[in-house]
N, C-alpha and C positions, 0 to 999 in steps of 0.2 A: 504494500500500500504506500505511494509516495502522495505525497501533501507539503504544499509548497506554500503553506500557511504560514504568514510572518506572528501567529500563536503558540505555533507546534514548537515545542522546543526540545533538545537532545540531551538526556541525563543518560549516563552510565551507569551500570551494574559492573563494579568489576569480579571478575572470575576467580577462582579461588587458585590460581597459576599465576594471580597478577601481582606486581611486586612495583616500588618507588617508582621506576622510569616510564612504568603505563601513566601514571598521575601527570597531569596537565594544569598548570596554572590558568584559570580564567575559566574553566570545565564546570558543569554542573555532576555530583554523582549520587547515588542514591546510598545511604548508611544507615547505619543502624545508633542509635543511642546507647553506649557503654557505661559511662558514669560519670561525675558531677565533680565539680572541686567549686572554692569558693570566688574560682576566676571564669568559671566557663563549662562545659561538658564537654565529653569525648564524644566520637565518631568515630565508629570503625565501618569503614568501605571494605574491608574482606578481613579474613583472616588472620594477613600479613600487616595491613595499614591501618595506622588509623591517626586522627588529626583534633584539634582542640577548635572549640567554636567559641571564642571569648565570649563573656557574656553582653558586650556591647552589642557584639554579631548577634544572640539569639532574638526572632522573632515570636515565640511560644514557650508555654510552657512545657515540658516534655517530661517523660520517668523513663526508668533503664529499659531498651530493648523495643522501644517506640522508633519505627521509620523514619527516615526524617532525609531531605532532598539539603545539599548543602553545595556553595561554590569554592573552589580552592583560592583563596587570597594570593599563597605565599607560599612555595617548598624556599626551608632555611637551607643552607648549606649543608648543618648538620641532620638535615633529613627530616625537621621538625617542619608537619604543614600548618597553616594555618587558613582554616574554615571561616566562612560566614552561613547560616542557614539561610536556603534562599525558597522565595514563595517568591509567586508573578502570579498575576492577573489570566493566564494564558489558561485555556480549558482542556489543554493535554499536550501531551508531553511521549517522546519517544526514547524510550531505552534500549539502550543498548548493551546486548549480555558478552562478557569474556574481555577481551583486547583488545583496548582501544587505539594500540596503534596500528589494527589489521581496520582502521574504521572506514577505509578510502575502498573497501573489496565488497562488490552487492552482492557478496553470497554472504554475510555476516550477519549474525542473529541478529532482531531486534525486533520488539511488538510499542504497539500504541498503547497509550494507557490514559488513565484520565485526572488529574487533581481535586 
């Protein structure tokens, strides 16, 4: 299904094979809520990664293990990202499952979905 709607917007799923160099500065990806400190929550995008949503960035309230759509501000040098939770107006959104530096090849998973 292509849709060339300036609404539709591309979040990733990363895959459980995906490691720092899949992560993209400016990317929206879809995570999961890890846990809380008194600066921000965690984000984990798989298994391997995961990234701090200061609390300036959060837009909701959230508890552990709650979905949550976030954009990459910042990878540090030292590996540390930095999140902001992201929400838009837009009434769906397309994911994309595995590698996202295989994102350029139309044989690559991805389904529609809705906010």
């Amino acid at each position: 299904m292509e849709n060339n709607d300036v609404n539709d917007v591309l979040v990733y799923r990363l895959g459980a094979g995906c490691d720092l160099a899949d992560v993209a500065e400016g990317n929206i990806y879809q995570g999961k809520v890890q846990g809380f400190a008194n600066f921000g929550m965690f984000v984990q995008l798989n298994d391997r990664i995961k990234g701090l949503v200061h609390k300036s960035n959060m837009k909701g309230d959230h508890k552990e293990r709650d979905s949550i759509l976030v954009r990459v501000r910042q990878i540090r040098p030292n590996g540390n990202i930095d999140l902001e939770e992201w929400r838009s107006r837009c009434t769906r959104y397309r994911t994309w499952n595995g590698n996202p530096r295989q994102s350029g090849s139309r044989t690559s998973p991805h389904e529609w979905g809705r906010l």
